[in-house]
Every structure is written in C-alpha cells, then in structure tokens.
N, C-alpha and C positions, 0 to 999 in steps of 0.2 A: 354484538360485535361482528365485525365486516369478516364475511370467511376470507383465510389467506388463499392468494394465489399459491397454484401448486409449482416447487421447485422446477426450474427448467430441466436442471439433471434428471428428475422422475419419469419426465414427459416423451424426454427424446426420442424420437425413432431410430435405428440404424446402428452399426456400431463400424468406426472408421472411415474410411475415403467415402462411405454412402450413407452417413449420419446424417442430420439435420446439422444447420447451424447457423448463426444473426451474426454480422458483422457491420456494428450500428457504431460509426466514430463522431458522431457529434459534433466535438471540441475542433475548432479551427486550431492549430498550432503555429507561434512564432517562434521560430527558435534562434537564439545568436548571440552574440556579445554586444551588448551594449541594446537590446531590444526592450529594456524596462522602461527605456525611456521613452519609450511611444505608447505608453499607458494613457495620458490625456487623448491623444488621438484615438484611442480604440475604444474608452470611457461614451465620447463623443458621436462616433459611429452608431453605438445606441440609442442615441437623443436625451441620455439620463441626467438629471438635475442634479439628484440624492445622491451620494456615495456614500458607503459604509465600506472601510479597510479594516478588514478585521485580520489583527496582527498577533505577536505576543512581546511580552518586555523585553526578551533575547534579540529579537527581530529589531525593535523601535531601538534600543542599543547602539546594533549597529549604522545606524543612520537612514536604512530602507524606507523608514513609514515616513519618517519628515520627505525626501524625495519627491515622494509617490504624492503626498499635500500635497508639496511646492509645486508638482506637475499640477494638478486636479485643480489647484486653487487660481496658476496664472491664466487657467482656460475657463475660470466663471465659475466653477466647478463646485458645489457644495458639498466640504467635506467632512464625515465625521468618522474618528478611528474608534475601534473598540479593541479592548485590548486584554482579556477577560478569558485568556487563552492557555491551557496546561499542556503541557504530555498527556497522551492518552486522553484527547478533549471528552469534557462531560456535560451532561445533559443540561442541568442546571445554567452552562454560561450560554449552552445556543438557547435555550427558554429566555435568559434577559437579553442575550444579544435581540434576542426577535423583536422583543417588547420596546427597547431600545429603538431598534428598526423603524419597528410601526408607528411609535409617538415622534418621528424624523421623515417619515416621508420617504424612507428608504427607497428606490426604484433599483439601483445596482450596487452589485455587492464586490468588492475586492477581496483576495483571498492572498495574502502577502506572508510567505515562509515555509516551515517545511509541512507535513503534513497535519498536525494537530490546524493548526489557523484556517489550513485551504478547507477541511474538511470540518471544523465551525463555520467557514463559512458557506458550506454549501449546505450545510444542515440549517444554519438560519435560513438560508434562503428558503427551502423547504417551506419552514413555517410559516413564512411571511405566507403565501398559497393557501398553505392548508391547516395551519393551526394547530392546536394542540399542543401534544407532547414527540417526541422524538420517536418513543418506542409506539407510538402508534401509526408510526410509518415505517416501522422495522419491517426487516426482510425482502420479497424480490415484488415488484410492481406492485406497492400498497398507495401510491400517491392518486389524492382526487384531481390535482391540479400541475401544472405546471411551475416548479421554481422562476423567482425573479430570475433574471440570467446575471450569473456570475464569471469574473475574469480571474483565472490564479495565475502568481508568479509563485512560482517556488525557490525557496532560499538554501534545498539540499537537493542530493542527487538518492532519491530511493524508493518514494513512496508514490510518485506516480501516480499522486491524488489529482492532480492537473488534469490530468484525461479520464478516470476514473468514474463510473458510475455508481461508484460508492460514498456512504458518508460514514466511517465505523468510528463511532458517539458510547461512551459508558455511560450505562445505567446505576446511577450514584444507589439506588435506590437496592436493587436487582445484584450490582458489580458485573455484570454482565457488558461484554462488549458488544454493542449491537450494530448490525451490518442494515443500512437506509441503501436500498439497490433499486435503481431505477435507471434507464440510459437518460433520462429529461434531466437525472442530478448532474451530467458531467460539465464541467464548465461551457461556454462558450466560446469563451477565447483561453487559449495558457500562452502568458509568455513566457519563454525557457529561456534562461540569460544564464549562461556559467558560468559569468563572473558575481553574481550575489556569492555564489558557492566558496572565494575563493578563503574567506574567513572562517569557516566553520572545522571546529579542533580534528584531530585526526581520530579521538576515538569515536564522535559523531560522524566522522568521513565513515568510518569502518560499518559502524552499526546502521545507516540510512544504506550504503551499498551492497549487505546483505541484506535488506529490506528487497532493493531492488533485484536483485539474486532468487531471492523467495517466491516475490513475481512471476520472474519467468519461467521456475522451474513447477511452480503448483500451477503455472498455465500448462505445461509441457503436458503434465500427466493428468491434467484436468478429465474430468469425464464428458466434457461441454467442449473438448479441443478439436481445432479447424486447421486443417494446412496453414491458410494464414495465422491465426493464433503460432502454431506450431515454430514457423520461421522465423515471427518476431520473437516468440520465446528464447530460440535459439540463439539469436542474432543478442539480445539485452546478452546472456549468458556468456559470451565470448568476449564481448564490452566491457562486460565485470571482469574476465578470467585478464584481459591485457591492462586494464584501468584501474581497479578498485587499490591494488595494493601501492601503488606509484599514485596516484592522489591521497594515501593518508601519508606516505613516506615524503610527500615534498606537495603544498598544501598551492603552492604559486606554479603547478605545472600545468599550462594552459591546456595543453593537449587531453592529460589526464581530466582533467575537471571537464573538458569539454565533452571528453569519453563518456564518463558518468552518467552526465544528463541526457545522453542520447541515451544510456544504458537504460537508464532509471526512466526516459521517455515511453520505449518501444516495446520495457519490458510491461509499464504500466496500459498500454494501449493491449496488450495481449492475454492481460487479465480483466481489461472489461471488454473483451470479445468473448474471453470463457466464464472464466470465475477464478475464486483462487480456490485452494483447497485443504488438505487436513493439515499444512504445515502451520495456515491460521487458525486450523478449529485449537489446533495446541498452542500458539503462539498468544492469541486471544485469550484463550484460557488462565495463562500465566499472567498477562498484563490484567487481564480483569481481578484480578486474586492477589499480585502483590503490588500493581502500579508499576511493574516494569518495561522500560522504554521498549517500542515495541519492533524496534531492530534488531532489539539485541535478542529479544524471545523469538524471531523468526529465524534469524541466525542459526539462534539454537534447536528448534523444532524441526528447521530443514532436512538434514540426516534421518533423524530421528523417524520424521514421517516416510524419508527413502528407502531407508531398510524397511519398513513395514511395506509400501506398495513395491517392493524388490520385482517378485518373479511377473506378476500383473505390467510393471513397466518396464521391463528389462529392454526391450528394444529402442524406448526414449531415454534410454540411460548412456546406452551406446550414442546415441547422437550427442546427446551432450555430452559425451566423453571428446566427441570428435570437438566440439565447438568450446569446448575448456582446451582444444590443441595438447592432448593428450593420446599417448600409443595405443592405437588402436587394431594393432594384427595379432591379439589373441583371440580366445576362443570369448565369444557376447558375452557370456556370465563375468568373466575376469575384465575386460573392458566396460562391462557397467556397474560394476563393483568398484573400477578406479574412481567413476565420476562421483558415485559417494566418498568415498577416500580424500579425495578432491576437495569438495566439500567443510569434511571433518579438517582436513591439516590446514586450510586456509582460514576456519575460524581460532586456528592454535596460532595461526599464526599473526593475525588479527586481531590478538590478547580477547578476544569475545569471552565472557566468564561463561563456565559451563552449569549444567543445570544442578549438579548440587550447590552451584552456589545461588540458586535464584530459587528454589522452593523447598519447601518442608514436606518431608515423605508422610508426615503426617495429614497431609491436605490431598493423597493422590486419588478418594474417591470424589472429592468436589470437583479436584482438575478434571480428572474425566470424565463428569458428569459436564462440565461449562464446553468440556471440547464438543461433546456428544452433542449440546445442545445449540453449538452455532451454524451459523445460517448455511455455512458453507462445507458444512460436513457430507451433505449429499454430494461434492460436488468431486472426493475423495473416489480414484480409479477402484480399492480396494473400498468395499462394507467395513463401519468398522462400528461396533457397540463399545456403552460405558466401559464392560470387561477387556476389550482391545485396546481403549488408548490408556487404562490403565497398565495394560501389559507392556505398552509404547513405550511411556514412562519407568516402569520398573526397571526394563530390559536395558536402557538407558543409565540408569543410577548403578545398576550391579558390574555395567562393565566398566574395568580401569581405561584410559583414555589412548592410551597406549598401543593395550589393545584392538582397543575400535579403530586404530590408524593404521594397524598395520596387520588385519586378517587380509 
C-alpha cells in the first residue's frame, strides 16, 4: 500500500501573518441568472463528444436534466444521464457510475444539483483516471492521475462543491465518510445560476445555508487559514447573516437566492484554500452513523465545535461577530461569545433539529471515534482526541437549549 501523504496541517511552517499557505482556485466560475444555459457552449470548449450528467431523481423532477439533454443533444452532443445519486452519496453508485462511464466513452462529466450529484460526479471522474475503489484515493494528494474534467451546476446554495477540492463519498462498507482531496478534483468550469435554487423547500433552503455557514467559519479557525481564506470566510458569513433567513422565509426573493450562491460560492472557495475542520470531523460523524442530511449535522456541530476552539479562536470569533453585524464594543470574550450565540439562536430559529434528536447517547464512543478519525480532524485550531469529542458531544446533550443561548 502507497504510504499516505502527510496532512498539510502537520507540515506547516509558521503560525499567522508568516505561516505558509497555497491559494490554488482551479475552477473557472460563471456566475448569473440564466447562465445554465451556456452549458452546450462550455461542453464544446472541451472538444468532448461523451457526456455523462450525473443527477438525481429530485433534480431530473424538477425539469434541470431534460434542459441540460436538450442543450447537449441540439449541439451533436452525446448524451447519457446517470442518475444513481443519494444524500450522503455512496461509494457503490461512483463504482457503477464509473463502469457505466467507461463502457460510454465518457470524456466529460456534468455535475447537475446540490452537492451529493456534483460530488458523484467528481468522484466518478476520479476513477475513470485511476481506478479502483474510492477509498483508495481517500484523503489529501492520493491521486496517480488527473480527473476527466468536470463542469457543476449546482441546484442549492451550501455545499460549495463547485469549487471544492473535495469529493466526501461514504464508505457503505466502513460507514465512514471519506474526504477524496486533491486541488486536480475541483471542477473546471461551475456554473452558478440562482435561479435553479429558486424551487428548493425552505427546510432545504435552511439546512444547505448552514452548510454554507459551516464553510466559512471552519475556514475561519482553520489551522491551514490565509488572509485571503480569512476574508472570504468572512465575507460567505455576512451573506448568510443578511440572506439565509429571507430566502427560506420567501423562496421567489431574487436578491436573497442570489445572496446565497455568492454565500455558498466564496464561502466554498475558502475552504478549498484551507480545509474545513472539526465542525466536519463531528458533522461526518453523524451522517456516516445515521444518514443524516448533512446540513443539518453541520448546522448542528457548528456551535458545538466553537465552544470547544473558544479561547484558541477568540479573536476570529470577534471578527465574525463583527461580520454577523452584531455589537461589537464589549470586552473580546463577551463579543465572541455573541457570535457563538449567534449561531445557536439562528439554528432555533431555522427549526434545525438539535442533537438529541439526531443520535443515540449510546453510539457516543463510535461518534468519536469516526470524528477522531476523519481526514479533517488535523485541520481542527484546538488538538482534540477520541476523549475530547466525546466530551464535545456530552457537554452538548447535558445542557438545556436555553441555556446554551443565553450564558
């Protein structure tokens, strides 16, 4: 077995303004209303024959995949959809989708919806290159080869798989969520249109925009964080604090949905600059262990992980207090205590279900064993062992909700 590259986090030099750091964007971005529709022309640009739109039924529903043919097919275009796509995508459908690929002549891949489809299809693409299985390209620079190049549209505002060097794929086998990190997996082209967005229900609005919320703030306190990282974190964070709750409350408000996808753009461009960090080792955790949507466990792990990196991040906490456009002339500890608060009352207010409702206290030495063990736990300002994120977890279940909103 190929030794693993070692974590970037491990490697670092420097701490702050004189750290190291790679600012690798890849992905061209279009971003606008009504940009889906130059899909055949950017198809084209490639010289690709083969297309594969890997969707899912939710998606093809709403009328997107038929589209995206009709474009592909009046320009010569050879089309095939696969459509083979969950929540929480699994290993098993990028293995057939690949196989599927290969016996088609695959050359480019579509990536059409939110992020479980973009994120099959960058993982198919993956294999199409190198083969295998999925978890044999786990973790940070495991690939021999270069992906086909892939184009995503995305159908939410959150996951910010579009620009993303990531392809995070369960392991049916493991239940493990596994993190496929490379900058060669980010698309090549995203088109960002925030009108696909403007159909999708308000509890999905809710749970994809704290996704994107999640982004920015496990960029923020990342240990891999970079001025630029820094700003766009900030910047996603403010997009949410004025947007997220005015696009679930009113689903046709162009401004808001347009908000979104910039949110969900700049915050996702800010975590493949750094990484994300323990708000996914716990977030993951949870989704790998019940199949819970994985908005809603970021949602919930956000806090969670902020009281833990507290005194460690105290002075990115004041910043984001500042960029939530919250009071800012107390003393740092009280103003970065609001922006956790912040947090906590925006998912009360968001109906986000809280974590007693989403695990069994009997499962809390596996969850923090699966937190311990994902790829992005290095990537966490504070050290944290099996014994800490089960403390995470405890300290979370024992206080009333109440509470936690208003110390």
């Amino acid at each position: 077995m190929t030794e693993q590259p070692a974590h970037p986090a491990n490697v670092r030099r420097g701490v702050g303004i004189v750290a190291d750091g790679t600012f690798h964007m890849p992905t061209r971005v279009q971003f606008g209303r009504g940009i889906f529709d130059t899909l055949a022309d950017e198809v084209n640009a490639f010289q690709a024959k083969h297309v594969m739109i890997v969707s899912d039924p939710g998606v093809i529903s709403l009328g997107f995949v038929d589209r995206a043919v009709n474009q592909l097919q009046a320009a010569g275009i050879e089309t095939l959809v696969f459509s083979q796509v969950q929540p929480n995508p699994r290993d098993i459908h990028c293995v057939a989708g690949a196989d599927l690929a290969r016996e088609n002549n695959i050359d480019l891949i579509v990536g059409l919806g939110g992020g479980s489809p973009v994120d099959t299809a960058k993982c198919i693409a993956v294999l199409l290159t190198n083969g295998g299985h999925p978890r044999d390209w786990e973790n940070f620079g495991t690939l021999q080869h270069p992906p086909i190049p892939v184009i995503a549209i995305p159908t939410t505002a959150g996951t910010g798989s579009e620009v993303s060097p990531s392809a995070i794929i369960t392991d049916t086998v493991r239940k493990k969520k596994m993190n496929l990190f490379d900058p060669r997996i980010c698309p090549a082209v995203a088109l960002v249109d925030p009108d696909l967005t403007f159909s999708v229900p308000p509890k999905v609005t809710a749970a994809t925009g704290m996704d994107a919320l999640s982004h920015a703030i496990d960029s923020l306190h990342c240990r891999l964080d970079t001025p630029a990282s820094d700003g766009m974190a900030l910047e996603g964070a403010r997009l949410v604090a004025m947007y997220l709750e005015r696009a679930v409350a009113d689903g046709n408000d162009v401004e808001a949905r347009c908000g979104m996808m910039q949110a969900s753009l700049v915050s996702g461009i800010a975590v493949g600059i750094t990484d994300v960090s323990g708000c996914h080792s716990i977030a993951e955790a949870i989704g790998a262990t019940y199949d819970t949507p994985h908005g809603i466990t970021c949602a919930v792990g956000l806090p969670m992980i902020m009281d833990y990196n507290f005194e460690i991040s105290k002075a990115k906490y004041v910043r984001l207090a500042h960029a939530f456009g919250l009071p800012t002339n107390g003393e740092d500890a009280a103003v970065a205590q609001s922006a956790i608060t912040y947090v906590r009352e925006l998912n009360e207010r968001l109906e986000i279900p809280r974590l007693t409702e989403l695990i069994d206290p009997a499962d809390l030495d596996l969850l923090a064993a699966k937190a311990l063990a994902n790829t992005s736990t290095a990537s966490n300002p504070r050290a944290a062992d099996a014994a800490d994120f089960r403390g995470i977890f405890e300290k979370e279940l024992a206080i009333p909700f109440g509470e936690l909103v208003g110390r």
